[in-house]
N, C-alpha and C positions, 0 to 999 in steps of 0.2 A: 613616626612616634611609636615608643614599644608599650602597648596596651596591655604586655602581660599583667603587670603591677598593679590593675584596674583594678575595681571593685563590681562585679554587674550589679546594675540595677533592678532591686524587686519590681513583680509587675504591677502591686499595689503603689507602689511608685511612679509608674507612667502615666502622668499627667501635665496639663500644657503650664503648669504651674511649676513644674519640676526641668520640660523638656523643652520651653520656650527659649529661645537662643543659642542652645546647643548646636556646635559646630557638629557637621556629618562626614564621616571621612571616606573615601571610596576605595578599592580594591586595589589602587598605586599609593594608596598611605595617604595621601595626598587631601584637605580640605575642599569639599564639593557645594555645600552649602549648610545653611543652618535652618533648623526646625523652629518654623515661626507658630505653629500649633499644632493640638493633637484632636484630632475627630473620633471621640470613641472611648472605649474605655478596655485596660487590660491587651490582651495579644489580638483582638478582632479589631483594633483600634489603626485608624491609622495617621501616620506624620504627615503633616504640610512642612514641605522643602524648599526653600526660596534658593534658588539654583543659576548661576551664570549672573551676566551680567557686570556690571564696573558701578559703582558709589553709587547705587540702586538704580542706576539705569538700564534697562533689560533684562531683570531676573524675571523667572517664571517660578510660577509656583505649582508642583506636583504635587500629590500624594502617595506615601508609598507603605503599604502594607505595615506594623509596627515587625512583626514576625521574620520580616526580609532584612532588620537590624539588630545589631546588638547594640546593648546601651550600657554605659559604663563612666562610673565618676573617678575621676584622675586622685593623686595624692592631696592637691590640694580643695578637692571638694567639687571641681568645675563637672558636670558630666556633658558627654558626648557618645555621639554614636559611630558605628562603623556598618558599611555594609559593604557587598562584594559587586554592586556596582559600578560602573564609571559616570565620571559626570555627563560624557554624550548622551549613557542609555536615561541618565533620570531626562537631561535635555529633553530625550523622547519621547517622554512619557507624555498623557495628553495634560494642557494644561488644569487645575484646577482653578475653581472659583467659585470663590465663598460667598 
């Protein structure tokens, strides 16, 4: 996907009302999971990632700093994030739970 065309998103914008379902895309371009909330508020904030898994069975859910992504709505208004991640390293990350 070419994310030049993106628009970022302000930080007063980052919220799980905003970043709830956004797909997250990893360092091979590639879809890694999606942000099912956000803890926090502005750039000390951070994303819960629902990551791996098949038709929700066995996804984990991490957290990952908001500052480790960028965030950015497509032409037609959907936003998503990017980060320089792979899906193994969030894999590894330890689980969270809310």
């Amino acid at each position: 996907m070419d994310h030049s065309s993106h628009t970022p998103i302000p930080i007063e914008e980052l919220n799980t009302a905003n970043l709830k379902g956004a797909n997250v895309y990893g360092s091979d371009d590639k879809n890694i999971g999606d942000v099912s909330e956000l803890l926090g508020t502005g750039r000390n904030a951070r994303a819960v990632i629902e990551v791996g898994g098949f038709f929700g069975i066995g996804i984990k859910q991490v957290a990952l700093d908001v500052s480790r992504m960028e965030f950015a709505r497509d032409k037609t208004g959907k936003i998503h994030a990017h980060t320089a991640m792979t899906k193994d390293e969030l894999k590894n990350l330890p689980e969270h739970r809310g």
